[in-house]
N, C-alpha and C positions, 0 to 999 in steps of 0.2 A: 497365410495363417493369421486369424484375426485374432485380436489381445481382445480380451473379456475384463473391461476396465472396470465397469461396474462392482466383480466380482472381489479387486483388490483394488479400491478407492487410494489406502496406504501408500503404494509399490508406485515409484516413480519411473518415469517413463526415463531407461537410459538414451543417454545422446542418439548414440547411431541408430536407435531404432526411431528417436522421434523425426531425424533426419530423411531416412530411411519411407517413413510414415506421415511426414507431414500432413496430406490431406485428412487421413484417420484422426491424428491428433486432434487439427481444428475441427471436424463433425465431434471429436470425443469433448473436447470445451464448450460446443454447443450446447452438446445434449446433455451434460454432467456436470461441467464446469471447471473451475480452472484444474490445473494439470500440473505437473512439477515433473521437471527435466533434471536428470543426475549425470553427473561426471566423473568416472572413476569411484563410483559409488557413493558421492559428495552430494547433494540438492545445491543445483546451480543458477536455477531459473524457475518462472512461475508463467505458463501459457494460462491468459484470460480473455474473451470474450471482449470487443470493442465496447460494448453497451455500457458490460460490468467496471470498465477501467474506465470509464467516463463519467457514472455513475460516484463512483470511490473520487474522484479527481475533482470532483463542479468543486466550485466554489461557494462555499454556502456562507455568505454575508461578508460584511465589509468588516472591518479591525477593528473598527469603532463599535461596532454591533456586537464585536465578541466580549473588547476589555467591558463597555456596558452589561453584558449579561454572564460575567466572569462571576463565582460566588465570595470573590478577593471584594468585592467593589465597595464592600460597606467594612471590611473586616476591620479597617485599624489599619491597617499595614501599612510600614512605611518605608519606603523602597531608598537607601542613602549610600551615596560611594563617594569615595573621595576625586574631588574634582581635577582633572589635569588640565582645565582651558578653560576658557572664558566662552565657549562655543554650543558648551553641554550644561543642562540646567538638571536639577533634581526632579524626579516628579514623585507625586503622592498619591494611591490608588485609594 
């Protein structure tokens, strides 16, 4: 009996059938995309595509590149806490 996923994108695939289903699942992540597995009627998990979670995951630029293009960078702000050591410096954005 095949699940018509497309027809309820909503409706999470419970445990034992995704269990049950594994290979269907990953052709249904292929073709559709990610998937959401429930437990005891709870959403427990999110099945994605290798591509898609590498995609979401790169790293896109270094920390210097971010605080640089941060919209904080010219605001004023002045970043201050009180110091416990001699180790930690203030800094100012």
């Amino acid at each position: 009996m095949a699940r018509k996923r497309s027809e309820r994108p909503d409706v999470a695939w419970p445990l034992a059938d995704a269990k049950a289903r594994l290979s269907e699942l990953i052709e249904t992540v292929e073709r559709e995309g990610p998937q959401v597995i429930s437990k005891h009627g709870r959403e427990v998990a999110v099945v994605v595509a290798i591509d898609e979670w590498r995609r979401r995951n790169a790293r896109q630029g270094s920390l210097a590149e971010f605080f640089a293009d941060s919209p904080l960078r010219d605001s004023g702000l002045v970043v201050e806490r009180e110091r416990t050591d001699s180790h930690h410096r203030d800094v100012t954005l």
